[in-house]
C-alpha angles and dihedrals in degrees: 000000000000100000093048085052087049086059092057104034148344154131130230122190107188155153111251114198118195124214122194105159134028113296116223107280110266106211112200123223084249138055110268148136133175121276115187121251111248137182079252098054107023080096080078094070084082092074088071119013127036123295092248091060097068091076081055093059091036086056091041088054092053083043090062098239111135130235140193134188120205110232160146094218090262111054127041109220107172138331135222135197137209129206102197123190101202080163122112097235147050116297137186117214135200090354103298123025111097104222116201115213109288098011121120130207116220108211141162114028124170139184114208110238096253093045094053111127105021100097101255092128094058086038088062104042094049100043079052097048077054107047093033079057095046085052095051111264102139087210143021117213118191116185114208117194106246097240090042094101107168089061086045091059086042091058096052082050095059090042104239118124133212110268095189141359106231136196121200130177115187132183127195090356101303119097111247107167112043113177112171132175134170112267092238097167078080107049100069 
């Protein structure tokens, strides 16, 4: 339901960090690399997240996003995604974020429950910012709901600060409403 609400309208209000460069590498308290997410394996989003969510990554991956899960090849332990615009011009993705040619939006990380606490989100985040670099995007952005504190404090984990507090309204899947400021409580 709410996705379907979101394609018709919605406002974010959100933190948006900016990575240009590797991030200091971010080691978990378990074993684990990224694996990408495939039509074979995207079943193994129901470990974690509900069952109806596994059509959404099978649609994220036609659409050409890409996904990760964070795992020992036993246990799945989160999984990430990546919007990328190789493109050589302005896109907007996911109805509202503007993408600049070769910039990539980092969305979607999650931690399953039993895994909370042991480092895999910064893990993640940072492992992406460095393969989506080594394939050519010149700068990761990753946008955090404002009230969603426990990827707020992630995202301090992993060292990147917010650039800018946006506020978005879409309707029917295009932004009409962009408000942007620096996110000064961060620059002293």
């Amino acid at each position: 339901m709410k996705k379907k609400l979101q394609k018709l309208a919605w406002a974010y209000l959100i933190k948006v960090f900016r990575a240009y460069e590797k991030v200091a590498p971010c080691e978990p308290r378990v074993t684990c690399s990224l694996v990408p997410i495939t039509m074979e394996n995207a079943d193994c989003v129901a470990l974690f997240r509900p069952a109806a969510r596994v059509a959404e990554y099978r649609e994220k991956l036609a659409l050409g996003e890409i996904g990760y899960f964070a795992t020992d090849g036993t246990t799945y332990y989160g999984s990430i995604w990546a919007t990328v615009n190789l493109s050589d011009h302005r896109k907007i993705v996911h109805g509202y974020m503007p993408l600049k040619p070769f910039q990539a939006l980092i969305h979607d990380a999650v931690t399953a429950e039993a895994s909370k606490g042991k480092g895999i989100g910064p893990f993640m985040i940072a492992r992406l910012i460095d393969l989506l670099l080594a394939q050519g995007v010149q700068c990761a952005l990753i946008d955090v709901n404002t009230r969603n504190h426990p990827s707020l404090r992630m995202m301090e984990k992993t060292g990147l600060l917010p650039i800018t507090t946006e506020f978005f309204v879409s309707l029917f899947g295009h932004p009409v409403i962009h408000f942007s400021r620096p996110a000064v409580d961060y620059l002293f």
